[in-house]
N, C-alpha and C positions, 0 to 999 in steps of 0.2 A: 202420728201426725208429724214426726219428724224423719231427719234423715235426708239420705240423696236418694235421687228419683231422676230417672229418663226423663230431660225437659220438654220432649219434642213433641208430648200430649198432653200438656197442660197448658190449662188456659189462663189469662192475665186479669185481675184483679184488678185499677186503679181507684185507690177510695184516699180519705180524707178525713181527717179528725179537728174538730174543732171542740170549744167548750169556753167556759171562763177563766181567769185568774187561776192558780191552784188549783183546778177539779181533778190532776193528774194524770194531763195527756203526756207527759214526758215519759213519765212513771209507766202508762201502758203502754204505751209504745216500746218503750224501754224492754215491759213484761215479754210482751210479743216476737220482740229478736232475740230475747234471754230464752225463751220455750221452746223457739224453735229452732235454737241452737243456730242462729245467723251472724253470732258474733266468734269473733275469734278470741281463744282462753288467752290471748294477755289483756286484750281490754278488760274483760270478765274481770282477770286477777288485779288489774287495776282501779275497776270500780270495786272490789272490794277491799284492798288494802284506803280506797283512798274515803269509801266507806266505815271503815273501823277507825282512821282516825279522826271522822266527825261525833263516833261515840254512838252510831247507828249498828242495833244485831243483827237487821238483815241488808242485803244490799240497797244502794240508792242509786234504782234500775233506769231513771232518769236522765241519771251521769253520760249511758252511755250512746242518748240522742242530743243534749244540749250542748254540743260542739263549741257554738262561738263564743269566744272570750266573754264579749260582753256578756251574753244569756250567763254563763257560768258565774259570771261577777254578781249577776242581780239577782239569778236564779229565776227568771225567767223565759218565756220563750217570744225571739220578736221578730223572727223572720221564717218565710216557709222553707223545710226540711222535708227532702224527699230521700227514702229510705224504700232500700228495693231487700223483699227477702221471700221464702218460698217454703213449700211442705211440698209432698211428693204427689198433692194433686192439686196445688194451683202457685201460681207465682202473683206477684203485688208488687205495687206501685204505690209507697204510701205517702201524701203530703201532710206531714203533721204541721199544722198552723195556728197563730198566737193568740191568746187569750183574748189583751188587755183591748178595749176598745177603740184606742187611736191606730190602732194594726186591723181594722176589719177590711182594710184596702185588701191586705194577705188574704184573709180567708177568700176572697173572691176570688184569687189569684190561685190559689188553692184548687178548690173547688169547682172552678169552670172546668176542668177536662175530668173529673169524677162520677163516678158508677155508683158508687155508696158514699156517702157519710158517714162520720160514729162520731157522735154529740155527746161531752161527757157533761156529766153536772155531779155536783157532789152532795153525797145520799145524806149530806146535817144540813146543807141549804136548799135541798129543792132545783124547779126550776127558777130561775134571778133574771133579771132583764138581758143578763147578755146569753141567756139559753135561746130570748125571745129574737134578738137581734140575729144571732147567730140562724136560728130556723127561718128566721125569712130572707134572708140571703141564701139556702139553701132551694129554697124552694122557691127563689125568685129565679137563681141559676138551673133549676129544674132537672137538680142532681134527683133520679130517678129514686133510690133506694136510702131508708136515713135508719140508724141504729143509735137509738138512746140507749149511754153507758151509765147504769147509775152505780159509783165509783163509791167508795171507802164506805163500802157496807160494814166491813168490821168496826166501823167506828161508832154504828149507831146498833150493835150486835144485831146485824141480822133482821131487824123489823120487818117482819114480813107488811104490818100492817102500813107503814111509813114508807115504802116502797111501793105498794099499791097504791096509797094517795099520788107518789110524787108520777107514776104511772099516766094514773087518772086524767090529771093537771095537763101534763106533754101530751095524750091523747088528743086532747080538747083542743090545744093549743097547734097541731100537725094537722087536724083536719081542716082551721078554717084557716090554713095556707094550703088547701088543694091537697093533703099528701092522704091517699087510700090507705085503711088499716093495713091491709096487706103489704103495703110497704115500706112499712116501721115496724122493727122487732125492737121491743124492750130489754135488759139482761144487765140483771144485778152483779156489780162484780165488785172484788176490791184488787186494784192493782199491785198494791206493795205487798199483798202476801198469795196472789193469784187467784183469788175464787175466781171459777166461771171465768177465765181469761183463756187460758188454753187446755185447763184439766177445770173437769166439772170440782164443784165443791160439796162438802160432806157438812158446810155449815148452812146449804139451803137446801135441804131437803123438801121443799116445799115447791121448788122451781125446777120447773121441767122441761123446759126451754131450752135449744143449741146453748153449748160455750160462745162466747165471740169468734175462737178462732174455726169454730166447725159452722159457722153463721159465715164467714167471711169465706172458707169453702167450699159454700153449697149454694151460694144466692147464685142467680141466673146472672151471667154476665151480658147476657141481650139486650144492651138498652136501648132507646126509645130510636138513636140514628141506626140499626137496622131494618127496625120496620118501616124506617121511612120512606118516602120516594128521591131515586136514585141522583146525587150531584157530587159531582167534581171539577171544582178549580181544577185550571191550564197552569201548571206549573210551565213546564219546560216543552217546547215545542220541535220532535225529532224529526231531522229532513233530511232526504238521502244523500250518501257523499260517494264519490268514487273510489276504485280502487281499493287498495290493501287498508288505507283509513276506514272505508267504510265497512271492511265485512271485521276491522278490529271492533270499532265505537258499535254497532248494532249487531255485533254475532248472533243476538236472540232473536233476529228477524230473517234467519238462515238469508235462502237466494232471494229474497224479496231489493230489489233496487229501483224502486219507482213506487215509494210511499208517503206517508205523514204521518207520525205517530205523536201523541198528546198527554205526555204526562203528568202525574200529579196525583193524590190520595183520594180514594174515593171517602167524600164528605158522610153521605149519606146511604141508604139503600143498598141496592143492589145492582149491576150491568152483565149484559153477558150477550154474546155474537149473536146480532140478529134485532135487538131493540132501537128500539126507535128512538132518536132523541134532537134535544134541539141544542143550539150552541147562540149562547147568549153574554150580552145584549142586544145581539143583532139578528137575533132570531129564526137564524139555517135552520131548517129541519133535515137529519139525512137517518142512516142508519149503523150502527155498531158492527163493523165486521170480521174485526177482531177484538180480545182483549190478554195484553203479555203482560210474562213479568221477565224477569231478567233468565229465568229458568225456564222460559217456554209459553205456552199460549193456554190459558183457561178457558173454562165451560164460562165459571161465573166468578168475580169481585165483589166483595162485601164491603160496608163500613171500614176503615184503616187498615185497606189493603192498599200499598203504592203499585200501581200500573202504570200500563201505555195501551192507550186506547188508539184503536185505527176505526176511520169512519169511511164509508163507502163512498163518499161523494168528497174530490177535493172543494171542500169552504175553507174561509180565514176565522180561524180560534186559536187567538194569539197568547202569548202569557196573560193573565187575568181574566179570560174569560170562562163561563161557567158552562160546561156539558150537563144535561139535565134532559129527564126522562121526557117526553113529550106528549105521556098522558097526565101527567099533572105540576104544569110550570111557575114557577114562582113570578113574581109581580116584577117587573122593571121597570123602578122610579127614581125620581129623582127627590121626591117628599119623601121622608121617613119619620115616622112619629115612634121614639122607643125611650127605654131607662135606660139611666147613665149610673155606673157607679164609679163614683167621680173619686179619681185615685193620687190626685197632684194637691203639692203644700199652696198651688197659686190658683187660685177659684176661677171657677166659670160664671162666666158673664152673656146674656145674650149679643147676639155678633161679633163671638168670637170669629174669627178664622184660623182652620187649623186642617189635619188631614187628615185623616178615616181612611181607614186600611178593612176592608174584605175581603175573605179568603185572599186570591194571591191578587190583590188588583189596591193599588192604593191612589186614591183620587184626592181635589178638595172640597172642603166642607165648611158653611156658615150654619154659625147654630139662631135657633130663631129662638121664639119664643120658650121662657122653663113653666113647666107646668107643675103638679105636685109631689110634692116631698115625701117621701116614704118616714114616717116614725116607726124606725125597725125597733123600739123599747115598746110600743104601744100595739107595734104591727099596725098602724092603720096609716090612711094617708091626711095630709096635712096641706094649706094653706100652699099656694104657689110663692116660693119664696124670689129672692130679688137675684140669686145668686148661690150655684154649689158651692159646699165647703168639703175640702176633703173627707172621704167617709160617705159623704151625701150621697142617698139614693134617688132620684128625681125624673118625672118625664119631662123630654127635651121634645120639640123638633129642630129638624136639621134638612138642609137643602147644597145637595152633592151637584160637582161640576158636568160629572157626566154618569147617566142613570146607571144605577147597579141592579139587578136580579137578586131580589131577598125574598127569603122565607120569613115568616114571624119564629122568633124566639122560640113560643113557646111549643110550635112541630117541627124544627129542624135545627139544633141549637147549632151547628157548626154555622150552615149559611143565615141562619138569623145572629148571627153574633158578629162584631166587630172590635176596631179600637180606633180610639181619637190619639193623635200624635200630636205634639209641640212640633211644625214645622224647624224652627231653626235648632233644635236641639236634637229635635226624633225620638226625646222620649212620653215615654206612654201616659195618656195624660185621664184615660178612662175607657173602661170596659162598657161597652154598648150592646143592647140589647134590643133588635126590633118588636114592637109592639112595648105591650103591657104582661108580663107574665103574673102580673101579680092580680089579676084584674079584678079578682074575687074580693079584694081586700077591701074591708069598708074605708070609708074616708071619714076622719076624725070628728066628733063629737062637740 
Protein backbone atom coordinates (compact mmCIF):
# COMPACT_ATOMS: atom_id res chain seq x y z
CA UNK A 1 0.00 0.00 0.00
CA UNK A 2 2.89 2.15 -0.10
CA UNK A 3 5.55 3.43 -2.38
CA UNK A 4 5.57 5.36 -5.83
CA UNK A 5 3.22 4.32 -8.50
CA UNK A 6 2.41 5.68 -12.26
CA UNK A 7 -0.23 8.58 -11.22
CA UNK A 8 -1.81 8.52 -14.57
CA UNK A 9 -4.37 5.51 -13.46
CA UNK A 10 -5.35 6.37 -10.36
CA UNK A 11 -8.20 7.70 -9.24
CA UNK A 12 -8.75 10.83 -6.69
CA UNK A 13 -10.23 10.27 -3.30
CA UNK A 14 -11.67 13.73 -1.63
CA UNK A 15 -12.95 12.84 1.88
CA UNK A 16 -13.20 14.63 5.19
CA UNK A 17 -12.66 14.02 8.89
CA UNK A 18 -14.58 15.30 11.28
CA UNK A 19 -15.30 14.25 15.11
CA UNK A 20 -15.11 16.06 18.65
CA UNK A 21 -12.60 17.52 21.00
CA UNK A 22 -9.84 14.99 21.44
CA UNK A 23 -11.20 11.84 19.60
CA UNK A 24 -7.85 12.08 17.64
CA UNK A 25 -8.17 13.24 14.20
CA UNK A 26 -4.72 14.90 14.24
CA UNK A 27 -3.44 11.77 15.56
CA UNK A 28 -5.00 9.73 12.43
CA UNK A 29 -4.38 11.80 10.10
CA UNK A 30 -1.15 12.24 11.37
CA UNK A 31 -1.12 7.91 11.28
CA UNK A 32 -2.15 7.96 7.69
CA UNK A 33 0.81 10.18 6.06
CA UNK A 34 3.19 8.35 8.77
CA UNK A 35 1.98 4.65 6.73
CA UNK A 36 2.10 5.76 3.77
CA UNK A 37 5.18 7.24 3.88
CA UNK A 38 3.89 11.06 2.70
CA UNK A 39 6.07 12.84 4.93
CA UNK A 40 9.40 13.60 4.54
CA UNK A 41 12.28 11.96 7.20
CA UNK A 42 13.09 15.37 8.76
CA UNK A 43 9.69 16.22 9.78
CA UNK A 44 9.32 12.42 10.95
CA UNK A 45 12.89 13.04 12.70
CA UNK A 46 11.40 16.21 14.08
CA UNK A 47 8.33 14.89 15.53
CA UNK A 48 10.08 12.52 17.09
CA UNK A 49 12.92 14.32 18.80
CA UNK A 50 10.27 16.87 19.63
CA UNK A 51 8.24 13.82 20.88
CA UNK A 52 10.83 12.53 23.29
CA UNK A 53 11.15 15.54 24.88
CA UNK A 54 7.38 15.73 25.84
CA UNK A 55 8.53 12.30 27.74
CA UNK A 56 6.10 10.38 24.95
CA UNK A 57 7.66 6.47 23.78
CA UNK A 58 5.99 6.70 20.83
CA UNK A 59 5.63 9.44 18.32
CA UNK A 60 3.00 12.33 18.60
CA UNK A 61 1.69 11.66 14.96
CA UNK A 62 -0.47 14.78 15.34
CA UNK A 63 2.56 17.14 15.48
CA UNK A 64 2.98 16.46 12.08
CA UNK A 65 -0.79 17.96 10.66
CA UNK A 66 -1.35 20.65 13.44
CA UNK A 67 0.80 23.45 11.63
CA UNK A 68 -0.57 26.74 13.07
CA UNK A 69 0.98 28.25 15.77
CA UNK A 70 -2.06 28.68 17.59
CA UNK A 71 -3.43 24.93 17.17
CA UNK A 72 0.16 23.97 18.40
CA UNK A 73 -0.28 26.44 21.48
CA UNK A 74 -3.61 25.01 22.61
CA UNK A 75 -3.32 21.65 21.00
CA UNK A 76 -6.03 21.99 19.29
CA UNK A 77 -7.46 21.87 15.74
CA UNK A 78 -9.38 25.18 14.59
CA UNK A 79 -9.16 25.67 11.09
CA UNK A 80 -9.71 23.42 7.88
CA UNK A 81 -6.28 21.60 6.87
CA UNK A 82 -6.11 20.09 3.49
CA UNK A 83 -3.48 17.33 3.19
CA UNK A 84 -2.89 15.81 -0.20
CA UNK A 85 -1.10 12.18 -0.25
CA UNK A 86 -1.45 8.82 -2.26
CA UNK A 87 -0.64 4.74 -2.32
CA UNK A 88 -0.09 3.44 -5.74
CA UNK A 89 -3.82 3.03 -6.35
CA UNK A 90 -5.56 6.12 -5.44
CA UNK A 91 -4.55 9.66 -4.55
CA UNK A 92 -6.57 11.98 -1.70
CA UNK A 93 -7.66 15.06 -1.05
CA UNK A 94 -7.99 15.30 2.75
CA UNK A 95 -9.81 18.17 4.81
CA UNK A 96 -9.25 17.39 8.35
CA UNK A 97 -11.71 19.81 10.30
CA UNK A 98 -12.11 21.04 13.89
CA UNK A 99 -13.67 19.56 16.75
CA UNK A 100 -14.76 22.18 19.06
CA UNK A 101 -18.45 23.42 18.39
CA UNK A 102 -18.06 27.16 17.66
CA UNK A 103 -15.94 25.91 14.40
CA UNK A 104 -18.91 23.70 12.96
CA UNK A 105 -18.99 26.72 10.34
CA UNK A 106 -15.52 24.61 9.15
CA UNK A 107 -16.87 21.42 8.94
CA UNK A 108 -19.23 22.68 6.40
CA UNK A 109 -16.58 24.18 4.76
CA UNK A 110 -14.99 21.02 4.73
CA UNK A 111 -17.22 18.88 3.78
CA UNK A 112 -19.25 20.44 0.90
CA UNK A 113 -16.92 19.33 -1.82
CA UNK A 114 -16.50 15.68 -0.14
CA UNK A 115 -16.98 12.00 -1.32
CA UNK A 116 -16.62 10.21 2.05
CA UNK A 117 -16.46 11.42 5.51
CA UNK A 118 -14.47 9.53 8.46
CA UNK A 119 -16.31 10.64 12.00
CA UNK A 120 -14.20 9.85 14.66
CA UNK A 121 -15.53 9.28 18.29
CA UNK A 122 -13.62 8.02 21.05
CA UNK A 123 -14.13 4.32 21.87
CA UNK A 124 -14.38 5.44 26.48
CA UNK A 125 -17.12 8.02 25.38
CA UNK A 126 -19.19 6.79 22.65
CA UNK A 127 -21.23 8.67 20.47
CA UNK A 128 -21.59 12.58 22.54
CA UNK A 129 -23.59 15.38 21.01
CA UNK A 130 -21.03 16.56 18.80
CA UNK A 131 -20.82 12.90 16.88
CA UNK A 132 -24.75 13.97 16.60
CA UNK A 133 -24.05 17.59 15.41
CA UNK A 134 -21.42 16.49 13.26
CA UNK A 135 -23.57 13.55 11.33
CA UNK A 136 -26.27 15.95 10.56
CA UNK A 137 -24.38 18.37 8.93
CA UNK A 138 -23.05 15.57 7.05
CA UNK A 139 -25.96 14.33 5.80
CA UNK A 140 -27.58 17.59 5.60
CA UNK A 141 -24.53 18.30 3.04
CA UNK A 142 -25.35 14.88 1.46
CA UNK A 143 -21.63 13.80 1.65
CA UNK A 144 -22.50 10.40 -0.12
CA UNK A 145 -20.34 7.98 1.81
CA UNK A 146 -19.49 8.32 5.97
CA UNK A 147 -16.97 6.06 7.85
CA UNK A 148 -17.30 5.78 11.70
CA UNK A 149 -13.63 5.70 13.39
CA UNK A 150 -13.99 4.29 16.62
CA UNK A 151 -10.50 5.56 17.89
CA UNK A 152 -8.38 4.65 21.18
CA UNK A 153 -9.55 1.01 21.16
CA UNK A 154 -6.37 0.26 23.19
CA UNK A 155 -7.66 2.33 25.87
CA UNK A 156 -10.72 0.36 26.51
CA UNK A 157 -8.58 -3.09 25.64
CA UNK A 158 -10.19 -4.04 22.82
CA UNK A 159 -13.88 -4.53 23.99
CA UNK A 160 -15.30 -6.22 21.39
CA UNK A 161 -18.51 -5.88 23.28
CA UNK A 162 -18.41 -1.87 23.92
CA UNK A 163 -17.71 -1.41 20.39
CA UNK A 164 -20.55 -3.14 19.17
CA UNK A 165 -22.93 -1.08 21.43
CA UNK A 166 -21.14 2.17 20.47
CA UNK A 167 -21.84 0.52 16.64
CA UNK A 168 -25.39 -0.05 17.43
CA UNK A 169 -26.04 3.58 18.87
CA UNK A 170 -24.29 5.28 15.29
CA UNK A 171 -26.33 2.91 13.34
CA UNK A 172 -29.61 4.06 14.77
CA UNK A 173 -28.53 7.41 14.66
CA UNK A 174 -27.11 7.35 10.42
CA UNK A 175 -30.17 5.93 9.48
CA UNK A 176 -32.75 8.45 10.70
CA UNK A 177 -30.58 11.06 8.85
CA UNK A 178 -31.29 9.23 5.43
CA UNK A 179 -27.65 7.55 5.29
CA UNK A 180 -28.27 3.51 3.70
CA UNK A 181 -26.31 0.78 5.77
CA UNK A 182 -24.42 0.24 2.84
CA UNK A 183 -22.94 3.55 3.15
CA UNK A 184 -21.43 3.71 6.46
CA UNK A 185 -18.53 1.28 7.17
CA UNK A 186 -17.78 1.05 10.91
CA UNK A 187 -13.70 0.20 11.95
CA UNK A 188 -12.33 0.07 15.20
CA UNK A 189 -8.98 1.60 15.22
CA UNK A 190 -6.47 3.17 17.54
CA UNK A 191 -4.49 5.89 16.09
CA UNK A 192 -1.37 6.43 18.27
CA UNK A 193 -0.26 2.88 17.97
CA UNK A 194 -2.11 2.07 14.36
CA UNK A 195 -4.66 -0.83 14.83
CA UNK A 196 -6.84 -1.05 11.64
CA UNK A 197 -5.34 2.43 10.34
CA UNK A 198 -3.26 1.17 7.50
CA UNK A 199 -1.91 -2.49 8.81
CA UNK A 200 -4.74 -4.65 10.08
CA UNK A 201 -4.40 -5.40 13.80
CA UNK A 202 -3.59 -8.65 15.63
CA UNK A 203 -5.32 -7.15 18.79
CA UNK A 204 -8.81 -7.63 16.86
CA UNK A 205 -8.98 -10.65 15.93
CA UNK A 206 -12.65 -10.57 15.95
CA UNK A 207 -12.92 -7.91 13.16
CA UNK A 208 -13.02 -8.61 9.75
CA UNK A 209 -13.62 -5.68 8.12
CA UNK A 210 -11.08 -3.35 5.54
CA UNK A 211 -8.27 -1.33 7.40
CA UNK A 212 -9.30 2.50 6.89
CA UNK A 213 -6.76 2.92 4.52
CA UNK A 214 -7.91 -0.29 2.18
CA UNK A 215 -11.70 1.16 2.93
CA UNK A 216 -10.42 4.62 1.64
CA UNK A 217 -8.97 2.59 -1.51
CA UNK A 218 -11.67 0.73 -2.57
CA UNK A 219 -14.90 2.74 -2.02
CA UNK A 220 -16.38 3.80 -5.36
CA UNK A 221 -15.51 7.26 -6.15
CA UNK A 222 -18.96 7.71 -8.40
CA UNK A 223 -20.75 10.00 -6.43
CA UNK A 224 -24.35 11.04 -6.75
CA UNK A 225 -23.18 14.30 -9.59
CA UNK A 226 -22.27 11.50 -12.08
CA UNK A 227 -25.46 9.95 -12.17
CA UNK A 228 -26.95 13.00 -12.51
CA UNK A 229 -28.45 14.96 -15.22
CA UNK A 230 -25.90 16.87 -17.39
CA UNK A 231 -25.18 20.96 -16.19
CA UNK A 232 -22.59 23.50 -16.69
CA UNK A 233 -22.09 27.04 -15.74
CA UNK A 234 -20.59 29.47 -18.67
CA UNK A 235 -17.46 30.24 -17.30
CA UNK A 236 -15.68 32.05 -20.01
CA UNK A 237 -17.18 32.69 -23.31
CA UNK A 238 -14.69 31.69 -26.53
CA UNK A 239 -15.14 33.95 -29.78
CA UNK A 240 -13.24 33.71 -32.89
CA UNK A 241 -10.33 36.27 -33.47
CA UNK A 242 -8.12 36.80 -36.52
CA UNK A 243 -4.94 36.01 -37.61
CA UNK A 244 -1.75 34.68 -35.91
CA UNK A 245 -3.89 35.74 -32.37
CA UNK A 246 -6.32 33.35 -33.11
CA UNK A 247 -4.87 30.17 -34.38
CA UNK A 248 -2.33 31.14 -30.97
CA UNK A 249 -5.33 31.70 -28.18
CA UNK A 250 -7.53 28.47 -29.69
CA UNK A 251 -4.90 26.19 -31.47
CA UNK A 252 -7.33 23.28 -29.91
CA UNK A 253 -9.91 24.40 -32.51
CA UNK A 254 -7.43 23.52 -35.37
CA UNK A 255 -8.88 25.55 -38.88
CA UNK A 256 -12.19 26.23 -37.27
CA UNK A 257 -12.64 30.30 -37.65
CA UNK A 258 -16.30 31.02 -37.47
CA UNK A 259 -17.25 29.57 -33.95
CA UNK A 260 -18.54 29.98 -30.20
CA UNK A 261 -17.18 27.90 -27.82
CA UNK A 262 -18.44 28.03 -23.83
CA UNK A 263 -16.53 27.10 -21.19
CA UNK A 264 -16.52 26.04 -17.93
CA UNK A 265 -16.64 22.65 -15.48
CA UNK A 266 -19.01 20.23 -16.14
CA UNK A 267 -21.35 20.53 -12.68
CA UNK A 268 -23.16 17.45 -13.27
CA UNK A 269 -23.70 14.37 -15.47
CA UNK A 270 -22.55 13.72 -18.49
CA UNK A 271 -22.38 15.85 -22.38
CA UNK A 272 -21.22 14.39 -25.43
CA UNK A 273 -21.60 15.56 -29.56
CA UNK A 274 -24.99 15.30 -30.53
CA UNK A 275 -27.16 16.00 -27.17
CA UNK A 276 -29.58 18.05 -26.78
CA UNK A 277 -29.59 20.83 -24.39
CA UNK A 278 -31.08 24.14 -23.37
CA UNK A 279 -29.04 27.25 -22.32
CA UNK A 280 -30.63 28.95 -19.42
CA UNK A 281 -32.38 31.40 -17.98
CA UNK A 282 -33.43 32.10 -21.17
CA UNK A 283 -34.25 28.93 -22.38
CA UNK A 284 -32.56 28.27 -26.10
CA UNK A 285 -32.84 24.99 -26.95
CA UNK A 286 -30.12 23.88 -29.63
CA UNK A 287 -27.75 20.89 -29.82
CA UNK A 288 -23.96 19.85 -28.75
CA UNK A 289 -21.74 19.76 -31.57
CA UNK A 290 -18.82 19.49 -30.21
CA UNK A 291 -17.15 18.95 -26.82
CA UNK A 292 -12.85 20.04 -26.27
CA UNK A 293 -10.46 20.26 -24.19
CA UNK A 294 -7.23 21.85 -24.57
CA UNK A 295 -5.91 18.31 -26.06
CA UNK A 296 -8.47 17.87 -28.72
CA UNK A 297 -12.28 16.95 -29.11
CA UNK A 298 -14.05 14.06 -26.87
CA UNK A 299 -16.67 11.50 -27.36
CA UNK A 300 -17.99 12.26 -23.76
CA UNK A 301 -17.43 14.91 -20.40
CA UNK A 302 -18.16 13.77 -17.19
CA UNK A 303 -18.66 15.54 -13.67
CA UNK A 304 -15.12 17.76 -13.12
CA UNK A 305 -14.16 17.56 -16.29
CA UNK A 306 -13.21 21.54 -17.62
CA UNK A 307 -14.26 21.80 -21.27
CA UNK A 308 -15.52 24.10 -24.20
CA UNK A 309 -18.68 23.17 -25.34
CA UNK A 310 -19.58 24.25 -29.14
CA UNK A 311 -23.48 24.40 -29.78
CA UNK A 312 -24.97 23.98 -33.18
CA UNK A 313 -27.05 26.93 -33.35
CA UNK A 314 -25.37 30.50 -32.72
CA UNK A 315 -27.61 31.66 -29.21
CA UNK A 316 -26.41 34.13 -26.41
CA UNK A 317 -25.05 32.12 -23.20
CA UNK A 318 -23.02 34.53 -21.60
CA UNK A 319 -20.94 34.13 -18.38
CA UNK A 320 -23.35 32.87 -15.90
CA UNK A 321 -25.49 31.05 -17.68
CA UNK A 322 -26.35 27.39 -17.16
CA UNK A 323 -26.18 24.66 -20.18
CA UNK A 324 -28.27 21.83 -19.13
CA UNK A 325 -29.53 18.69 -20.64
CA UNK A 326 -32.95 19.28 -22.09
CA UNK A 327 -34.61 16.18 -21.08
CA UNK A 328 -34.61 17.03 -17.62
CA UNK A 329 -34.36 21.03 -16.62
CA UNK A 330 -34.06 22.53 -13.55
CA UNK A 331 -36.74 25.17 -12.32
CA UNK A 332 -36.07 28.92 -13.08
CA UNK A 333 -37.04 31.11 -10.30
CA UNK A 334 -36.91 33.75 -8.55
CA UNK A 335 -38.51 32.13 -5.09
CA UNK A 336 -36.21 29.80 -3.45
CA UNK A 337 -37.04 28.16 -0.34
CA UNK A 338 -33.64 26.37 1.19
CA UNK A 339 -31.15 25.84 4.48
CA UNK A 340 -28.75 28.38 5.33
CA UNK A 341 -25.68 27.41 7.31
CA UNK A 342 -25.16 30.60 8.66
CA UNK A 343 -21.28 31.16 8.77
CA UNK A 344 -20.78 34.98 9.89
CA UNK A 345 -20.04 36.43 13.64
CA UNK A 346 -23.05 39.33 12.51
CA UNK A 347 -26.61 37.31 12.46
CA UNK A 348 -29.13 37.17 9.97
CA UNK A 349 -32.18 39.05 10.15
CA UNK A 350 -35.25 38.80 7.81
CA UNK A 351 -34.58 41.64 4.92
CA UNK A 352 -31.50 41.43 4.83
CA UNK A 353 -30.04 42.43 1.61
CA UNK A 354 -27.14 40.91 0.40
CA UNK A 355 -25.74 38.67 -2.81
CA UNK A 356 -25.99 35.06 -3.56
CA UNK A 357 -23.61 33.75 -5.84
CA UNK A 358 -24.59 30.36 -8.11
CA UNK A 359 -22.32 28.61 -10.04
CA UNK A 360 -20.68 31.29 -11.99
CA UNK A 361 -23.62 34.09 -12.04
CA UNK A 362 -23.76 36.18 -8.88
CA UNK A 363 -27.02 38.42 -8.58
CA UNK A 364 -29.05 40.16 -5.59
CA UNK A 365 -30.88 38.68 -2.91
CA UNK A 366 -33.59 39.74 -0.11
CA UNK A 367 -34.03 37.11 2.53
CA UNK A 368 -37.70 36.83 3.65
CA UNK A 369 -39.07 35.06 5.99
CA UNK A 370 -36.58 32.31 8.62
CA UNK A 371 -38.28 29.30 9.03
CA UNK A 372 -37.01 26.32 11.45
CA UNK A 373 -33.98 25.92 13.19
CA UNK A 374 -32.10 22.72 12.96
CA UNK A 375 -31.14 21.26 16.71
CA UNK A 376 -28.04 19.57 15.26
CA UNK A 377 -27.55 18.17 19.30
CA UNK A 378 -31.10 16.82 19.21
CA UNK A 379 -31.02 16.24 15.22
CA UNK A 380 -34.61 17.51 15.09
CA UNK A 381 -36.07 20.74 14.16
CA UNK A 382 -37.05 23.36 16.34
CA UNK A 383 -39.31 26.52 16.70
CA UNK A 384 -38.69 29.38 13.89
CA UNK A 385 -36.37 31.50 15.53
CA UNK A 386 -36.31 35.62 15.30
CA UNK A 387 -32.76 35.52 13.81
CA UNK A 388 -29.39 33.12 12.65
CA UNK A 389 -26.63 32.91 14.83
CA UNK A 390 -23.62 31.83 13.60
CA UNK A 391 -23.41 27.94 13.43
CA UNK A 392 -27.25 28.13 12.87
CA UNK A 393 -28.76 25.65 10.67
CA UNK A 394 -32.24 27.15 9.47
CA UNK A 395 -34.76 27.46 6.59
CA UNK A 396 -34.73 30.73 4.92
CA UNK A 397 -36.76 32.03 1.99
CA UNK A 398 -35.16 34.27 -0.33
CA UNK A 399 -36.21 36.25 -3.41
CA UNK A 400 -33.33 36.92 -6.25
CA UNK A 401 -33.24 40.04 -8.68
CA UNK A 402 -33.00 38.01 -11.57
CA UNK A 403 -34.49 34.22 -11.82
CA UNK A 404 -31.73 31.55 -11.44
CA UNK A 405 -31.99 27.79 -12.77
CA UNK A 406 -31.65 25.58 -9.63
CA UNK A 407 -31.80 22.03 -8.91
CA UNK A 408 -32.85 21.03 -5.30
CA UNK A 409 -29.90 20.35 -3.00
CA UNK A 410 -30.68 17.17 -2.36
CA UNK A 411 -30.19 15.77 -6.55
CA UNK A 412 -27.60 17.91 -7.79
CA UNK A 413 -25.53 19.40 -5.05
CA UNK A 414 -23.28 21.68 -7.20
CA UNK A 415 -26.46 23.57 -8.83
CA UNK A 416 -28.65 23.27 -5.84
CA UNK A 417 -25.93 24.79 -3.64
CA UNK A 418 -24.86 28.41 -3.36
CA UNK A 419 -23.48 31.33 -1.08
CA UNK A 420 -24.70 34.48 0.48
CA UNK A 421 -22.08 37.30 0.37
CA UNK A 422 -21.75 40.72 2.47
CA UNK A 423 -22.08 43.14 -0.50
CA UNK A 424 -19.64 45.69 0.82
CA UNK A 425 -17.02 43.46 2.00
CA UNK A 426 -17.63 40.28 -0.36
CA UNK A 427 -17.21 38.09 2.24
CA UNK A 428 -19.04 34.87 2.74
CA UNK A 429 -21.74 35.24 4.89
CA UNK A 430 -23.51 31.52 4.42
CA UNK A 431 -23.53 28.28 2.56
CA UNK A 432 -27.04 27.79 1.05
CA UNK A 433 -28.72 24.96 0.16
CA UNK A 434 -31.88 24.67 -2.07
CA UNK A 435 -34.74 22.86 -0.67
CA UNK A 436 -34.74 20.92 2.59
CA UNK A 437 -32.17 17.99 2.58
CA UNK A 438 -32.82 17.25 5.83
CA UNK A 439 -36.63 16.66 5.25
CA UNK A 440 -36.81 13.46 7.02
CA UNK A 441 -36.02 15.08 10.13
CA UNK A 442 -38.65 15.07 12.82
CA UNK A 443 -39.37 18.49 14.26
CA UNK A 444 -38.84 18.91 17.94
CA UNK A 445 -40.86 17.56 20.57
Amino acid sequence: MTGTADTTSRSLLRFATAGSVDDGKSTLVGRLLYDTKSVLADQIEAVERASVDKGMSTPDLSLLVDGLRAEREQGITIDVAYRYFGTPTREFVLADTPGHVQYTRNTVTGASTAELAVLLVDARNGVVSQTRRHAAVLSLLRVPRLVLAINKIDLIEYDQAKIADIEREFTELTRSLGFTDDAVQVIPVSALVGDNVAFRSDNTPWYTGPTLLEHLESVPVDGPDIAAPFRMPVQYVIRPRNGAESRSADASLGDLHDYRGYAGQVASGTVRPGDEVVVLPEGHRTTVSEVRTADGPLAAAGAGLSVTVLLADDIDAPRGALIAAASDVPEVTSEIDATLCWLAEKPLLPGARLLLKHGTRTTQVIVGTLGSRLDTERVSYAAAPEKLEINDIGRVSLRVADPLPVDSYARVRTTGGFLLIDPPTGNTLAAGLVGDPLAAVPAAG
